[in-house]
Every structure is written in structure tokens, then in C-alpha cells.
C-alpha positions as CSV (number, residue, x, y, z in Angstrom):
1,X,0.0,0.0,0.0
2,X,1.5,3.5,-0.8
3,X,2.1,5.7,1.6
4,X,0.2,8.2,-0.4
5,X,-2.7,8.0,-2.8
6,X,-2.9,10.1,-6.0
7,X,-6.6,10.7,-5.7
8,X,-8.9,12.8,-8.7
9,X,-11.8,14.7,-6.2
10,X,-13.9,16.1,-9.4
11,X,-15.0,13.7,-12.0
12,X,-18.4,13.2,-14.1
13,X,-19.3,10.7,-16.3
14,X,-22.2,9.9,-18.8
15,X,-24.7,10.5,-15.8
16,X,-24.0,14.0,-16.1
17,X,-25.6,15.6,-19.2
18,X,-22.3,16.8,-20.6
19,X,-20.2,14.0,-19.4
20,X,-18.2,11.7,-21.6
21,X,-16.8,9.0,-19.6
22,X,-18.6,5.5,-19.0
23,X,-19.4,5.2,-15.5
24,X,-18.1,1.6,-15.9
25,X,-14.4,2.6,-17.4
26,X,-13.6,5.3,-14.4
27,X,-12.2,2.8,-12.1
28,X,-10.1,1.2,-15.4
29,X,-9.2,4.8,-16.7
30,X,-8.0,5.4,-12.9
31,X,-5.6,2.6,-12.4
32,X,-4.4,3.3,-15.9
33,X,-3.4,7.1,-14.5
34,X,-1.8,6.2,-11.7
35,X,-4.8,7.2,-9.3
36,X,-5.3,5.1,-6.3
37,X,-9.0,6.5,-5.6
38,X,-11.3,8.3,-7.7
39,X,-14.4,10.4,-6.8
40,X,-17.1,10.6,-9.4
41,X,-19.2,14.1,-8.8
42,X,-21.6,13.7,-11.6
43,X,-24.4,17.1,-11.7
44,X,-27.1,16.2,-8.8
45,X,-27.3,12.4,-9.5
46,X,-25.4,9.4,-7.9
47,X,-26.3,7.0,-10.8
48,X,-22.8,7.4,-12.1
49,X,-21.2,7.1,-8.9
50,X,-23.4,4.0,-8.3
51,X,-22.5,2.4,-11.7
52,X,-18.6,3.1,-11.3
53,X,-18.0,1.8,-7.8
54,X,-19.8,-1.4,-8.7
55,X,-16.8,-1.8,-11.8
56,X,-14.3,-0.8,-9.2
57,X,-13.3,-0.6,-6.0
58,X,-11.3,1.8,-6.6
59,X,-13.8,4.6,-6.9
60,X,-15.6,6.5,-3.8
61,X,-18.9,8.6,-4.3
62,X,-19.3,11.9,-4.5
63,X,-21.8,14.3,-6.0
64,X,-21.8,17.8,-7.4
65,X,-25.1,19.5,-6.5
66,X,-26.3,22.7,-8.0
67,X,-28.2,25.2,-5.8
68,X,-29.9,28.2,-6.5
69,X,-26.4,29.9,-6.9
70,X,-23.5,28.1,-6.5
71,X,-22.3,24.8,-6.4
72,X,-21.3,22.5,-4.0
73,X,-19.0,19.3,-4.1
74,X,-20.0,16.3,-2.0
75,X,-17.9,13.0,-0.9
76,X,-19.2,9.8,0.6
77,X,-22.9,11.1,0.2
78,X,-25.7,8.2,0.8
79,X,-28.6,9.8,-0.8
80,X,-28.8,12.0,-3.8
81,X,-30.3,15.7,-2.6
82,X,-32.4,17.7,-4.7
83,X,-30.8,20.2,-7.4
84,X,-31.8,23.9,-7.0
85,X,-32.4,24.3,-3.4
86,X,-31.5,27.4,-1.6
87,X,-27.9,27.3,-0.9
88,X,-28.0,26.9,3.1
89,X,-30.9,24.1,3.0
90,X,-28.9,22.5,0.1
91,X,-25.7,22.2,2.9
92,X,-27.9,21.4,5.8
93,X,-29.2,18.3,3.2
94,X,-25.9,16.9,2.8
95,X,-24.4,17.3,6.2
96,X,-27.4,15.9,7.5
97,X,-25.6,12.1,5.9
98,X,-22.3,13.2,7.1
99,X,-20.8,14.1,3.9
100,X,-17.5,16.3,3.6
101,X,-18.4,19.1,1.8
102,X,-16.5,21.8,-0.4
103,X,-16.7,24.6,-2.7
104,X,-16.0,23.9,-6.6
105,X,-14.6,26.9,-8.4
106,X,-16.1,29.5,-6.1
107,X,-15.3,32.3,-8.1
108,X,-15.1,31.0,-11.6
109,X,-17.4,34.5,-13.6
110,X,-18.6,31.5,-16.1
111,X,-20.0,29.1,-13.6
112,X,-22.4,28.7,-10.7
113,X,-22.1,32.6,-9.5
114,X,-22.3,33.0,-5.9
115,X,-23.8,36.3,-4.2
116,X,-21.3,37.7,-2.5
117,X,-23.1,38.1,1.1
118,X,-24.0,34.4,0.4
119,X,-20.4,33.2,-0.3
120,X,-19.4,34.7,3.0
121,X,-22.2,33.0,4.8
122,X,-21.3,29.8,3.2
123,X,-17.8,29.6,3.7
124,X,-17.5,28.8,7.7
125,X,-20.0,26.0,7.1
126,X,-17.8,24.1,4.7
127,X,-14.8,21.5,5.2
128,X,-13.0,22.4,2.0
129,X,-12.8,24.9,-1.1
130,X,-11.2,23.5,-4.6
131,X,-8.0,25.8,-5.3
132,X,-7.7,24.8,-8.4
133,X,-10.0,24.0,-11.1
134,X,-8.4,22.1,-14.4
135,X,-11.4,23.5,-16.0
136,X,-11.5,27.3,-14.9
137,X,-10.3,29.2,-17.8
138,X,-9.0,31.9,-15.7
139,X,-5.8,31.4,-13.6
140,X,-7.2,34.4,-11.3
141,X,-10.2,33.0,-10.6
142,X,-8.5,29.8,-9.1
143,X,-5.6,32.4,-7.2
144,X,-8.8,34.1,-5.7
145,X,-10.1,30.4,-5.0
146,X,-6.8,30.1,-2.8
147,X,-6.9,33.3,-1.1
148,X,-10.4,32.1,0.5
149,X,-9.3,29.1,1.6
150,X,-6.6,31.0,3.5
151,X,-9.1,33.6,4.9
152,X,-11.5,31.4,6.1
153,X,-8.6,28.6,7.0
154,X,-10.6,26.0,4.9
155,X,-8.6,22.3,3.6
156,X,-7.7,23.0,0.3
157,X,-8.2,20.4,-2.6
158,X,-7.7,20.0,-6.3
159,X,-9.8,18.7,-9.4
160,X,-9.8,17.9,-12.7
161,X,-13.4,18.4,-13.1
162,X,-13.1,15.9,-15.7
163,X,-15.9,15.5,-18.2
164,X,-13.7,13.5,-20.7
165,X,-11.5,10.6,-20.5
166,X,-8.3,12.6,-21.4
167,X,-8.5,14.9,-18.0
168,X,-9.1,12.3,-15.7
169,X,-6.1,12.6,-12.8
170,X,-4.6,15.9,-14.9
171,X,-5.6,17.8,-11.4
172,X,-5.0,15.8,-8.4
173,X,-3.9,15.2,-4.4
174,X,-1.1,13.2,-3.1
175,X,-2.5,12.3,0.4
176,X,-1.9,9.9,3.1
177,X,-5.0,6.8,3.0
178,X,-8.8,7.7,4.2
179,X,-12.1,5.9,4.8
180,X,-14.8,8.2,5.6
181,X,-15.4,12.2,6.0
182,X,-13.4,12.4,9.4
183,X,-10.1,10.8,7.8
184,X,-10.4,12.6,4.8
185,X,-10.1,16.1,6.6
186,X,-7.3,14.7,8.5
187,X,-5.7,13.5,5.2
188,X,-6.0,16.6,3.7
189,X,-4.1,18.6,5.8
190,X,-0.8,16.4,4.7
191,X,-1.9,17.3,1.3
192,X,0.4,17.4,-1.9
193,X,-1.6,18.8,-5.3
194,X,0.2,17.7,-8.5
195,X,-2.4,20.6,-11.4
196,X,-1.9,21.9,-14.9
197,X,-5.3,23.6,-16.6
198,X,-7.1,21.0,-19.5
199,X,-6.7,22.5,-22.6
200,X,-9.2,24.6,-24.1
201,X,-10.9,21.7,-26.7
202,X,-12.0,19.7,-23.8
203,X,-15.1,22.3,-23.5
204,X,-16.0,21.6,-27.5
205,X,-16.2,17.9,-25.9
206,X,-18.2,18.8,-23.2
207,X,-20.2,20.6,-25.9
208,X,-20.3,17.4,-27.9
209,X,-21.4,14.7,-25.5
210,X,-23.9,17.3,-24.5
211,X,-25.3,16.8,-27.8
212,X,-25.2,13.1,-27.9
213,X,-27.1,12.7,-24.8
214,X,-29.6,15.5,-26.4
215,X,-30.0,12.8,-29.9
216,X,-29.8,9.5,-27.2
217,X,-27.1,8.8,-29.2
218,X,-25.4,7.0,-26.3
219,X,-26.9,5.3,-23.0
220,X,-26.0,7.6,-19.8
């Protein structure tokens, strides 16, 4: 067993709408990368996460929920929660099934905008913020991420968000092992992050497998 694990914390699949990956090839595509654990976050659903971690043990589940602002991003979650809630009821939801919850690309201007007021109000009630997204197009957005984390004294984390095979583990952590919520925070605080951005063609195959799964050109 290694003394660290190379983990990927932000990964969707066919279960999300613009997702590329087969839930059933994460765990294969993982092991192939070098990653010793996986989380698949597919967009408010745990079908994806359900269908991976039954192809390999390697794979832990996670979910990205949508509120009526911003985002979150939830591991080890039991039950899926409803898309589109208010932002504090959407948090109360998950912690209410223990999940370790962060902040995806906070303050990404493309993606999931948070009020500022509720930003603020949000931040002391989560475990973690994502300080780099491989996805965020702009490198300031991600530095601003950072500087959060710091002010608030949040555990930091990294992700691919990878919605095609090629990013999977291009954004990950080096970390000592973990089993549930309470050794994942510890974990995180010996934290190593290993990042480089995707390149900008991954979005025109976000765009793409959107469209498939528009035709049903492909089973999610």
C-alpha cells in the first residue's frame, strides 16, 4: 500500500448531461493514471457514482449538487439531494448524511455565481474549497479560490473536473490513506496537489457529449 494516494476529487461521467466517460471505465481509466482512488461528482445524481464503484473498488462517491447559486461538491454522500435548493438548505441536506463538503470553483465569472453576502455566509460551514480547477479558464479565478481558503482557513483540494477521459487525474492530491469524512479532513491537511489547466478543446467535448445525450445517441 503507498504511503500516499494520487486521488482525482472532481470527475463526471455519462450521468451527467455533458459527461463523456462511461461510468463503468472510471475505475479502469483510474488505475491506468496512476490514481489510487477516484471520486465521481456527476451534476445532482449518484447514478454514475453508483454504476462506477460497482466496476471498481477503486472509486468513492461523490456528487456535485447545484443550488440556487453556486455549487457544492460532496464526498461519501448516501442519498442523492435535490438540485436547486436554496444554498444553506442545500448544505444542511448533505451534512445531515455526514458528507465532507467543499466549494468547486467558487469564483469561476462563467460558472455557478455566488452572491457575494452568500459566499461569505457559506464559507464557515464548509470542510473544504477546490483551489484549483483544471477547468477554470481563468488562472485568477483559481488564485482568488486560494486566497479564500486561506481567509477562512478551509482544507484546500484539487480537481480535474473531468468531463472526458483525457482529463481524468490531470488535477490531483497526493495524500496519506482515508475511509470516511473524518479521515479525509485529516488526510487533507498532509496534502500534496500535483495541477496543470485541461486545454481549451475539452469544453467543445463537453459541448459534444452534451449533444449526444440531447439525440440519445449514447446510454447515460
Amino acid at each position: 500500500m503507498p504511503v500516499l494516494w494520487h486521488v482525482e476529487f472532481h470527475l463526471h461521467t455519462r450521468a451527467s448531461p455533458d459527461g463523456w466517460t462511461r461510468p463503468e471505465d472510471v475505475g479502469r481509466l483510474a488505475r491506468q493514471r496512476g490514481l489510487h482512488r477516484v471520486f465521481v461528482t456527476d451534476h445532482n445524481t449518484l447514478a454514475g457514482a453508483r454504476r462506477a464503484m460497482a466496476a471498481s473498488d477503486l472509486v468513492l462517491p461523490g456528487l456535485e449538487l447545484k443550488t440556487q447559486e453556486g455549487e457544492f461538491l460532496a464526498y461519501f454522500v448516501r442519498e442523492p439531494v435535490p438540485a436547486g435548493l436554496p444554498p444553506l438548505e442545500a448544505l444542511e441536506a448533505l451534512r445531515g448524511q455526514g458528507a465532507f463538503v467543499a466549494l468547486p470553483h467558487p469564483t469561476d465569472p462563467w460558472r455557478g455565481r455566488w452572491q457575494e453576502d452568500t459566499l461569505r455566509r457559506v464559507l464557515p460551514l464548509v470542510d473544504a474549497v477546490e483551489v484549483w480547477n483544471g477547468r477554470t479558464r481563468s488562472r485568477r479565478a483559481n488564485q482568488k479560490a486560494a486566497a479564500l481558503a486561506r481567509t477562512f482557513g478551509k482544507l484546500r483540494l484539487v480537481g480535474s473536473d473531468a468531463h472526458l477521459p483525457a482529463e481524468i487525474g490531470r488535477c490531483r492530491v497526493l495524500l496519506p490513506p482515508f475511509s470516511d469524512p473524518e479521515s479525509l479532513a485529516q488526510a487533507l491537511r498532509h496534502a500534496v496537489f500535483l495541477y496543470k489547466p485541461s486545454p481549451l478543446w475539452v469544453h467543445l467535448g463537453s459541448r459534444l457529449a452534451t449533444l449526444m445525450h440531447k439525440l440519445s445517441l449514447w446510454r447515460a
